[in-house]
C-alpha positions as CSV (number, residue, x, y, z in Angstrom):
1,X,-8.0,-0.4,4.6
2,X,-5.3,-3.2,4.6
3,X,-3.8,-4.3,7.5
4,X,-1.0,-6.6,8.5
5,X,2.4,-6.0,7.1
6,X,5.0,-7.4,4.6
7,X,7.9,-9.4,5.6
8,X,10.4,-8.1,3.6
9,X,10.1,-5.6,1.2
10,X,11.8,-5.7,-2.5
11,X,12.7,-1.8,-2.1
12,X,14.0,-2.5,1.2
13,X,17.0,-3.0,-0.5
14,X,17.6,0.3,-2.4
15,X,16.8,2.2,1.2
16,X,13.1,3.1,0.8
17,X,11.7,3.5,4.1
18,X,8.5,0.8,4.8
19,X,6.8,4.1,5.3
20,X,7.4,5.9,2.1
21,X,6.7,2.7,-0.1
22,X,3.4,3.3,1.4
23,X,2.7,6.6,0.1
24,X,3.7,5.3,-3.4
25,X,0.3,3.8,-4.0
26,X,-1.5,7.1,-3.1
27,X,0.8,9.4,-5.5
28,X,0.1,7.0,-8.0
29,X,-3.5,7.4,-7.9
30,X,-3.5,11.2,-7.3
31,X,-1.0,11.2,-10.0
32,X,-2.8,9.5,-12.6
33,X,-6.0,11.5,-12.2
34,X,-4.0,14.1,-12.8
35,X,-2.3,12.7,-16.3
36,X,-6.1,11.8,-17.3
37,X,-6.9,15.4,-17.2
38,X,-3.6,16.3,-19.4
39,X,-2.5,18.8,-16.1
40,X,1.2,18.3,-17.1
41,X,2.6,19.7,-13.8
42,X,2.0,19.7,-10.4
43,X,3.2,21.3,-6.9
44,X,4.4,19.5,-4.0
45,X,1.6,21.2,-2.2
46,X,-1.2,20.7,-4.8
47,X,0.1,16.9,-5.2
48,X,0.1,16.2,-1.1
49,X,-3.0,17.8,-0.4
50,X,-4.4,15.3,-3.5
51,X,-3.0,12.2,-2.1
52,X,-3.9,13.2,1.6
53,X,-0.5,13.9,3.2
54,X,1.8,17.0,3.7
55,X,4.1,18.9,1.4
56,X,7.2,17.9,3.5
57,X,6.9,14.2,3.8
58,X,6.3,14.6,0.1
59,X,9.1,16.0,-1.0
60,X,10.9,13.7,1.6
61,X,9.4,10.6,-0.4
62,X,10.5,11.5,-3.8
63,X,14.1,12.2,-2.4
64,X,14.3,8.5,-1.9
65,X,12.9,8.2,-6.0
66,X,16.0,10.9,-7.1
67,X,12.7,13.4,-7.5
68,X,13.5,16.5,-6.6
69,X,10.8,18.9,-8.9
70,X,11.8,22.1,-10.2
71,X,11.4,25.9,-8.4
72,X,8.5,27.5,-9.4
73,X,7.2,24.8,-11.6
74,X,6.8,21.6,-9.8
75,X,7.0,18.6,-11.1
76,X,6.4,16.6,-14.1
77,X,3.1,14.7,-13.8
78,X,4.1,12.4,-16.7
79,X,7.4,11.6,-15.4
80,X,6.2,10.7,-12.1
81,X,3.6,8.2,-13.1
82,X,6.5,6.7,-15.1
83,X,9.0,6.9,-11.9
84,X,6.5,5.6,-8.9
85,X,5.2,2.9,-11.5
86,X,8.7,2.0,-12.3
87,X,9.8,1.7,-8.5
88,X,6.0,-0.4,-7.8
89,X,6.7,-2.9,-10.1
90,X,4.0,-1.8,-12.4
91,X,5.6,-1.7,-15.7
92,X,5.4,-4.7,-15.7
93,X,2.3,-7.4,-16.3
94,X,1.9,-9.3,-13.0
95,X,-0.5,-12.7,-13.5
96,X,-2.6,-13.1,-10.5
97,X,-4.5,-15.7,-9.1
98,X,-7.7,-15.7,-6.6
99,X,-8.6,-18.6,-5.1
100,X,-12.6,-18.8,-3.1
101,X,-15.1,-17.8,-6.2
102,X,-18.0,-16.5,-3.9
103,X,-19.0,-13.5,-3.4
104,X,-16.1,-11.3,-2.7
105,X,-14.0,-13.6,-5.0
106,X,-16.4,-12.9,-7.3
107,X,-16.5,-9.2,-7.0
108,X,-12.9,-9.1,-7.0
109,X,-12.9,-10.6,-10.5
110,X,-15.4,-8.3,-12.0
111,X,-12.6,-5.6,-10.3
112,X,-11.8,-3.1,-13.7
113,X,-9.0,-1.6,-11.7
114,X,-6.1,-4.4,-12.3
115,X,-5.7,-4.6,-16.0
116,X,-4.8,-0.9,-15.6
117,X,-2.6,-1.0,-12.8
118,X,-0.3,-3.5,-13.7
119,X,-2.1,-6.7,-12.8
120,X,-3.5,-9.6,-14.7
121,X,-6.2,-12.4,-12.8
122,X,-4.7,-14.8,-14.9
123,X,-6.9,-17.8,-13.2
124,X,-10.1,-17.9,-10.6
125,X,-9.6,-21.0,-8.4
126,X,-12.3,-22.3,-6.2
127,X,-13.1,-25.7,-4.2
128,X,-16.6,-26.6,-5.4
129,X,-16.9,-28.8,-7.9
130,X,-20.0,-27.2,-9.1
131,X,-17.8,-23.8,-9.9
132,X,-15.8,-25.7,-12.7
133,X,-16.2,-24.0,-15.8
134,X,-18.3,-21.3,-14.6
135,X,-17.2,-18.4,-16.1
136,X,-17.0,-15.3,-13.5
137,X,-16.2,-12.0,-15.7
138,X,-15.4,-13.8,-18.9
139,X,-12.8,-15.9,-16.8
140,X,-13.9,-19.7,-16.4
141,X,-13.2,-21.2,-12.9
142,X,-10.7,-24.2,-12.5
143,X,-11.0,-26.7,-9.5
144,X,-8.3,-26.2,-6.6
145,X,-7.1,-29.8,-7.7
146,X,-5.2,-27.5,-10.6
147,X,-4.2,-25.2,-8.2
148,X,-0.2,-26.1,-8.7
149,X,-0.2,-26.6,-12.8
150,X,-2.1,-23.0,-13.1
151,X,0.6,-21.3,-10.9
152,X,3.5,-23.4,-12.6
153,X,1.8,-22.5,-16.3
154,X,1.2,-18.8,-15.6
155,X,4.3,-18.1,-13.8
156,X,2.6,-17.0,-10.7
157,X,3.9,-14.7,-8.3
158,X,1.3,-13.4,-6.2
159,X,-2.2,-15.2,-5.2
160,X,-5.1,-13.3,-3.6
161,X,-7.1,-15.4,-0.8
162,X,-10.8,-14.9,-0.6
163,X,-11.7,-18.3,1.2
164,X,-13.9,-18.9,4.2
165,X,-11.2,-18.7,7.4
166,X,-10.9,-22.4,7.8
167,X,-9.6,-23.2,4.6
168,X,-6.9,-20.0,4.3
169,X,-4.2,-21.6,5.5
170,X,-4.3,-24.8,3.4
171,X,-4.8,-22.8,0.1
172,X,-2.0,-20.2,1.5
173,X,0.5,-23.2,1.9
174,X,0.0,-24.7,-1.2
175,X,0.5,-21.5,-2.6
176,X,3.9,-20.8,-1.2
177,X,4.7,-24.2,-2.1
178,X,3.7,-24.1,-5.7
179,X,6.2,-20.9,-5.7
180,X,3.6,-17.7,-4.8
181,X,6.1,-15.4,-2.6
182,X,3.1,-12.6,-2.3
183,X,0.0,-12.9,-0.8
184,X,-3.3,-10.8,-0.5
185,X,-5.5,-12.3,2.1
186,X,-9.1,-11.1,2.4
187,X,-10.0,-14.3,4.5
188,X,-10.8,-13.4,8.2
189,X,-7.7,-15.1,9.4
190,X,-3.9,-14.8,10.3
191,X,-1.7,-16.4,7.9
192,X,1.2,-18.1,8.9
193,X,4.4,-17.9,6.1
194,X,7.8,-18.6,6.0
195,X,10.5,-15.7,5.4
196,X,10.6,-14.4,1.9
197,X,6.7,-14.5,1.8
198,X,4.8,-11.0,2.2
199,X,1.3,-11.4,3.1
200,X,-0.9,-8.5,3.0
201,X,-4.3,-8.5,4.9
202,X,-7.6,-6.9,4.2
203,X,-10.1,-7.4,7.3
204,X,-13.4,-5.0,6.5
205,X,-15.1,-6.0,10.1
206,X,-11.7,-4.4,11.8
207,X,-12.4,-1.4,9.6
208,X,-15.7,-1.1,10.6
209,X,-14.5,-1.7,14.0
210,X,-11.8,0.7,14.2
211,X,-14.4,3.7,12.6
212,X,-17.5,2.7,15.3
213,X,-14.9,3.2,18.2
214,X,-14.3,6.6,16.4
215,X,-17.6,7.4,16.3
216,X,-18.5,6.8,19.8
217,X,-15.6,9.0,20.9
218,X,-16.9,11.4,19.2
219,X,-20.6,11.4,20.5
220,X,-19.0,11.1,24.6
221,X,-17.3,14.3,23.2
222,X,-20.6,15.8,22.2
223,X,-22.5,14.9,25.4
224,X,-19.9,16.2,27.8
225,X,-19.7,19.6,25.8
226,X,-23.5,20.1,26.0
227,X,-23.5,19.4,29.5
228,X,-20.8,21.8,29.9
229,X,-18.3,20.1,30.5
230,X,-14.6,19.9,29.5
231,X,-14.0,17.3,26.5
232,X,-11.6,14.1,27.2
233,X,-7.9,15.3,25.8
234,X,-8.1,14.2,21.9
235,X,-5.4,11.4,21.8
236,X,-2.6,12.6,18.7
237,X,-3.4,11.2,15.6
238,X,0.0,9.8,14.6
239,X,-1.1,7.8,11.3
240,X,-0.6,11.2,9.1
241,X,2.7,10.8,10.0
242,X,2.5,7.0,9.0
243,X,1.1,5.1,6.2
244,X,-3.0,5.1,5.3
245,X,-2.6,2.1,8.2
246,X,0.8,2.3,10.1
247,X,3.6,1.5,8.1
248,X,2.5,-0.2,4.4
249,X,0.5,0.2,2.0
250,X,-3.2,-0.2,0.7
251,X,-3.5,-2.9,-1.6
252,X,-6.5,-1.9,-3.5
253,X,-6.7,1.6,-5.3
254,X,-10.3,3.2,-4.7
């Protein structure tokens, strides 16, 4: 569902593809199902048909992770959760901030998903001075005026944006200047950042967009095969050979 891309990826470094890293996320949640029903191993085919890709690429992607399984047995679930966690970043706890407390901010705070993925809201930000104190799933919002002391305080790495459009950018560059190099951005905007800042962007409306042009492709197709006619050509689907949209990852595990 995320779309944009980063600037410049940490495991860029240690030459894992843009491509792969984006898999990582998927494993990781096919993976963990997986471990929560004690299933102690897995095949390459099992494990790609799981996390929606094929067996190949699969086994292409953990090359890059020094994953290789074993013949006839597969690989270790247990040891894989460890490895792709490892390689995210998500043995550690990362403290993360959202700034615009309305509904989606809102929603996103209430999210159960982060504790147990490596992520900790650490502080809900918001502009309105009525918000103050408010507390929005146990966590009591702060005015934006404290925006740089609760970055500075908490050690703040990565901010999530979930402002009205006109206001993004402001709240983006105070981040990156209060020392946020990551960014999630669910506000309806392009962000502008300097190099060294990844920005990730969900946009639901393109989403939406992207599926109704689907389905109206799909109903010319029906109407020109009832009228006996030859379908249009189907153009090649080329995002299973991509990430879930182009070339990074999704940001937010279902």
């Amino acid at each position: 569902m995320a779309t944009g891309r980063t600037h410049r990826p940490a495991t860029r470094s240690r030459g894992i593809p843009e491509a792969t890293v984006a898999r990582l996320p998927l494993y990781l949640r096919a993976l963990t199902a997986l471990s929560e029903r004690s299933v102690p191993t897995v095949s390459s085919e099992e494990l790609a048909a799981a996390a929606g890709v094929n067996s190949a690429k699969l086994r292409k992607d953990f090359s890059y992770l020094g994953s290789y399984g074993t013949r006839g047995v597969g690989y270790d679930v247990e040891y894989l959760v460890y490895q792709i966690s490892r390689e995210l970043g998500l043995t550690q706890d990362w403290p993360v901030v959202i700034v615009g407390i309305g509904n989606l901010g809102a929603a996103l705070a209430n999210y159960g998903g982060f504790a147990s993925r490596g992520f900790r809201v650490a502080a809900l930000i918001d502009a309105d001075p009525a918000m103050a104190g408010k507390p929005v799933a146990g966590i009591p919002v702060q005015h934006t005026d404290e925006l740089e002391k609760i970055i500075k305080d908490n050690g703040v790495s990565i901010g999530v944006i979930a402002t009205p459009a006109g206001a993004a950018q402001q709240v983006c560059d105070r981040l990156v200047a209060a020392g946020v190099t990551s960014i999630l951005n669910f506000a309806p905007t392009v962000l502008s950042v300097p190099d060294g800042v990844d920005v990730r962007k969900v946009d639901l409306s393109i989403e939406l967009q992207i599926l109704a042009f689907h389905e109206q492709r799909k109903a010319g197709e029906e109407t020109a095969a009832g009228d006996g006619a030859r379908p249009a050509a189907t153009p090649r689907d080329d995002s299973a050979d991509q990430g879930p949209d182009g070339d990074v990852p999704a940001v937010m595990p279902a």
